[in-house]
Each structure stands twice: as structure tokens, then as C-alpha cells.
N, CA, C and O of each residue as an XYZ file, in Angstrom:
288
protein
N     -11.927    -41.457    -36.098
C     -11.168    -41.799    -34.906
C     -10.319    -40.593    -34.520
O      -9.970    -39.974    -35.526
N      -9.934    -40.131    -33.523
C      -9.258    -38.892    -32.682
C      -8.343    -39.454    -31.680
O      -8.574    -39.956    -30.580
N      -7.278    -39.258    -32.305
C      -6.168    -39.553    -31.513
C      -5.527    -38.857    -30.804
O      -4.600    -39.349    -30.161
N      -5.951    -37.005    -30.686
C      -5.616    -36.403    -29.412
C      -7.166    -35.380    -29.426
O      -7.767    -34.833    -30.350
N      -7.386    -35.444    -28.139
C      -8.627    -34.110    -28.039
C      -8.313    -32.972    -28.802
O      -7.360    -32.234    -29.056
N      -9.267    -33.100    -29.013
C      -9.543    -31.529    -30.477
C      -9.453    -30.287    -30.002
O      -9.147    -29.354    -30.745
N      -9.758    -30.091    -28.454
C      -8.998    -28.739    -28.000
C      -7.720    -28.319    -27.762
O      -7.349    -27.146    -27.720
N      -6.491    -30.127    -27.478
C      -5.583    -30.263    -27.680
C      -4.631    -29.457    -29.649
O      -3.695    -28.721    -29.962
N      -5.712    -30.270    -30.334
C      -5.033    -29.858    -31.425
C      -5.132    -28.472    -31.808
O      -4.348    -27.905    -32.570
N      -6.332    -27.848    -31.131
C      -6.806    -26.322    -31.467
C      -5.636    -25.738    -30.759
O      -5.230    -24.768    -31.400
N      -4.923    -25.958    -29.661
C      -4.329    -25.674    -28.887
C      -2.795    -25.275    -29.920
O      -2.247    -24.185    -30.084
N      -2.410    -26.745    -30.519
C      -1.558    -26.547    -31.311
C      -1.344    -25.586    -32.642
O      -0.318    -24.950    -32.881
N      -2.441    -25.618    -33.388
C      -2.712    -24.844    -34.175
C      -2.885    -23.765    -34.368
O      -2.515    -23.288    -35.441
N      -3.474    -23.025    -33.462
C      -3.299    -21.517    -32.525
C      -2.545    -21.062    -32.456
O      -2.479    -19.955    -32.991
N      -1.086    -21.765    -31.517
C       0.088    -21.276    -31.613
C       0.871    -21.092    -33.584
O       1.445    -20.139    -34.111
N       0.536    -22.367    -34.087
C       0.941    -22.156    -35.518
C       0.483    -21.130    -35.837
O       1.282    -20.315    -36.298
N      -0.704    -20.800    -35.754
C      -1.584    -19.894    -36.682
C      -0.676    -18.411    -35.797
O      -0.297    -17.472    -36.497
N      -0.463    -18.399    -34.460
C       0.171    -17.314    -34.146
C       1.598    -16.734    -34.580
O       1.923    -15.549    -34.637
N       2.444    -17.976    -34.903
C       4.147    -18.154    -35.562
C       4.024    -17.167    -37.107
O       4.774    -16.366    -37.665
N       2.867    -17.643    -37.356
C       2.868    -17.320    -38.805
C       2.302    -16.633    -39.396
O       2.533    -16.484    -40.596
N       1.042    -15.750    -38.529
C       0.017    -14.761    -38.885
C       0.606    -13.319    -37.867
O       0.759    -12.160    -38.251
N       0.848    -13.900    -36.483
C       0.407    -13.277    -35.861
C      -0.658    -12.404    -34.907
O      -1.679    -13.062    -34.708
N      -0.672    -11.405    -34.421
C      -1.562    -11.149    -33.734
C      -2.253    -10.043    -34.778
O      -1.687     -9.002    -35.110
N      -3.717    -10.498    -35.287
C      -4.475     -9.405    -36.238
C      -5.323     -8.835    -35.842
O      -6.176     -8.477    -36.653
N      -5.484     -8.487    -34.423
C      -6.679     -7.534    -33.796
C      -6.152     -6.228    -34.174
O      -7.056     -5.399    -34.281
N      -4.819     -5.709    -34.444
C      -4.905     -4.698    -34.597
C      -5.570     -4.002    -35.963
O      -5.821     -2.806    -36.106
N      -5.803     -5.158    -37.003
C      -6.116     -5.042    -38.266
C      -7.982     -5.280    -38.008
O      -8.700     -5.153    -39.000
N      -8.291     -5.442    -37.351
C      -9.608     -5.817    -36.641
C     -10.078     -7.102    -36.981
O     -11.236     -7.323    -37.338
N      -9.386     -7.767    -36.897
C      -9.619     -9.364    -37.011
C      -9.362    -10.443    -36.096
O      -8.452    -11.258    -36.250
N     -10.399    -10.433    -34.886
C      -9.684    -11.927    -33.884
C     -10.529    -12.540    -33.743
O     -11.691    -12.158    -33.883
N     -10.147    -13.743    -33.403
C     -10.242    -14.831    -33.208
C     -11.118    -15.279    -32.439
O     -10.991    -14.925    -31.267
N     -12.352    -16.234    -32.785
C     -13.362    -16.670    -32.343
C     -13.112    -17.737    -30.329
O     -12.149    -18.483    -30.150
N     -13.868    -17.560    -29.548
C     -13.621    -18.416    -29.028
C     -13.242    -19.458    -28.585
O     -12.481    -19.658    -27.637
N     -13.907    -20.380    -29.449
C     -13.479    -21.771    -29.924
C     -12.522    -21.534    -30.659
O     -12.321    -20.550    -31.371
N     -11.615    -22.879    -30.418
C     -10.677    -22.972    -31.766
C     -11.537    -23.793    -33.370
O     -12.727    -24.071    -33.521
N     -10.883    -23.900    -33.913
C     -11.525    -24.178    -35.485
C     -11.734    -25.799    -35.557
O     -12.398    -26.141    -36.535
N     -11.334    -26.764    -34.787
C     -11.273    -27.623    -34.711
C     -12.888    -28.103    -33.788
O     -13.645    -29.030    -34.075
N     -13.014    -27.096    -32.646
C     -13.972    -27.688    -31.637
C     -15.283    -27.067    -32.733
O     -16.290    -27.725    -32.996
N     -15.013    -25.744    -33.246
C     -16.071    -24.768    -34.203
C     -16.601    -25.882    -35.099
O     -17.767    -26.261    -34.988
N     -15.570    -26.529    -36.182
C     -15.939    -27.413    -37.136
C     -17.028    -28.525    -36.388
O     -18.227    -28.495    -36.665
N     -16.562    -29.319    -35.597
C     -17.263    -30.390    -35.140
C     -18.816    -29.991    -34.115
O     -19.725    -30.813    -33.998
N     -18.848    -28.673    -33.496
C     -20.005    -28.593    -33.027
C     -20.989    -27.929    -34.055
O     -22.187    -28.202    -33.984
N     -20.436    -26.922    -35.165
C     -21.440    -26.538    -36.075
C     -21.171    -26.728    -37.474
O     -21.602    -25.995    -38.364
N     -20.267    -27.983    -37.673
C     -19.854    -28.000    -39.581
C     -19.303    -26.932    -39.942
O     -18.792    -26.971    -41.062
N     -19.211    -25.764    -39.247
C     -18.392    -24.958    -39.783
C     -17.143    -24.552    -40.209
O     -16.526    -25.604    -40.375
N     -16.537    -23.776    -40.436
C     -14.738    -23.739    -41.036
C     -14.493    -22.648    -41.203
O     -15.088    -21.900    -41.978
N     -13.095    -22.226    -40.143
C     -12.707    -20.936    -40.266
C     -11.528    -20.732    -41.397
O     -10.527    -21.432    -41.245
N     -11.552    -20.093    -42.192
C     -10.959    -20.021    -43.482
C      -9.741    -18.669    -43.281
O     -10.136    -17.560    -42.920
N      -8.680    -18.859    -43.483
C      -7.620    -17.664    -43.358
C      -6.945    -18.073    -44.831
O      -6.502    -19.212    -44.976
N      -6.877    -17.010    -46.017
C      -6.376    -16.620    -46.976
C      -5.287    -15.701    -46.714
O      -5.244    -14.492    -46.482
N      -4.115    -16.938    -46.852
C      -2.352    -16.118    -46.816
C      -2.475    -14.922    -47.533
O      -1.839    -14.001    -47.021
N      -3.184    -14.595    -48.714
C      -2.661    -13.647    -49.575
C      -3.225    -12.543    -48.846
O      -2.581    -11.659    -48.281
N      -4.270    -12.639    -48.892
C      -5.472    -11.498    -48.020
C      -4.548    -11.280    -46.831
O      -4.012    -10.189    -46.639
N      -4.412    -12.073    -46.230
C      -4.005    -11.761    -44.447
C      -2.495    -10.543    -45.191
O      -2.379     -9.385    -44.789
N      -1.736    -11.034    -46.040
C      -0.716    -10.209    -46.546
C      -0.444     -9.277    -46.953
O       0.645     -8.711    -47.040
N      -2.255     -8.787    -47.507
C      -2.431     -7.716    -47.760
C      -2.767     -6.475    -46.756
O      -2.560     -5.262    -46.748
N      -3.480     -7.562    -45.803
C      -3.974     -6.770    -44.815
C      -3.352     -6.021    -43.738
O      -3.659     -4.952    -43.211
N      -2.176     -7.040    -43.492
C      -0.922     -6.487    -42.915
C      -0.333     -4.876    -44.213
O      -0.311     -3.701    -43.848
N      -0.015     -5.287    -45.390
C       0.552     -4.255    -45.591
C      -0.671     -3.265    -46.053
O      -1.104     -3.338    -47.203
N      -1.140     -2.449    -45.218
C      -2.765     -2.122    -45.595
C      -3.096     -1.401    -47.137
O      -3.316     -0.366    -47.767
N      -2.916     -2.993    -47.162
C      -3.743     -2.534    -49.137
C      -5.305     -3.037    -49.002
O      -6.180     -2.848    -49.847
N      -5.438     -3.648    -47.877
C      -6.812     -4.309    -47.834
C      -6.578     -3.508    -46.480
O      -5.582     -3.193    -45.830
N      -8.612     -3.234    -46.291
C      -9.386     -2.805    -45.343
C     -10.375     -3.581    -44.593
O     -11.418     -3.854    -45.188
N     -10.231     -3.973    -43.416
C     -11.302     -4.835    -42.470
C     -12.308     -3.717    -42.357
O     -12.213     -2.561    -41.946
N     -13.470     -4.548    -42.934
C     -14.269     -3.829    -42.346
C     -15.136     -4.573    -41.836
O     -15.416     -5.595    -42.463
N     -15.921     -4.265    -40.383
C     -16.788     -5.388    -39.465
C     -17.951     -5.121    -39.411
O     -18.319     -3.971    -39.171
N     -18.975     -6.326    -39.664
C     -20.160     -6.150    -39.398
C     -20.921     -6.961    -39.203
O     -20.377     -7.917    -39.755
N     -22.354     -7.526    -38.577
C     -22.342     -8.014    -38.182
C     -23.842     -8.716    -39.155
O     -24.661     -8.087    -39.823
N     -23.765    -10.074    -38.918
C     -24.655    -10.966    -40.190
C     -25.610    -11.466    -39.847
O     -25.436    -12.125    -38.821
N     -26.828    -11.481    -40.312
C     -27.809    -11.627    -39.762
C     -28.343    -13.043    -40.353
O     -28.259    -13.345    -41.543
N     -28.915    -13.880    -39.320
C     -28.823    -15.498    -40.124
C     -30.760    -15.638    -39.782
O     -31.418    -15.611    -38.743
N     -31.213    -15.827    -41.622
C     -32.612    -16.339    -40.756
C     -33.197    -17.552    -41.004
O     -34.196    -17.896    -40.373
């Protein structure tokens, strides 16, 4: 049962996820289209953010590196 639209709650969560992460494109990490809420329910999927990692990444002890995955 859904007691507010799920783009509603992505909506909310976004901003959380912004209070408390911040903005990580400069670390090369953003944020998918969808929020994680609409992501989960159209493909089972789950976007996963690890406080410690993200903490590291900010103080650059960890390195983003991007690439791109090939699904067959």
C-alpha cells in the first residue's frame, strides 16, 4: 500500500540525501535520473550510498573512477 506517490517520497529523500551528502559530482558521482524509489519499483533495483566511502571520498582517500558496464 503507498500512502504518498513515490516521486513524492524520492522528492523528499533527495533533499535528505542532499542535507547530508551533498553535492558529489565534483567527486564524479551523480545521481541517476530517477529517484531510488521510482528506480527500485520499475527495475528491482537499489541505489546503495556507503556513509563511510562517501567520507572518504570527500576527504580524497578514495578515488571515483567511471566506467561503464556492460550487461548481457
Amino acid at each position: 500500500v503507498h500512502y504518498l506517490p513515490l516521486k513524492m517520497i524520492d522528492g523528499l529523500l533527495l533533499m535528505m540525501a542532499n542535507a547530508v551528502f551533498g553535492d558529489l559530482s565534483r567527486h564524479g558521482i551523480t545521481r541517476p535520473e530517477k529517484g531510488p524509489f521510482v528506480l527500485k519499483s520499475e527495475t528491482g533495483r537499489s541505489a546503495v550510498i556507503d556513509v563511510g566511502t562517501i567520507g572518504l571520498i570527500k576527504k580524497d582517500k578514495i578515488k571515483v573512477s567511471i566506467s561503464s558496464v556492460k550487461h548481457t
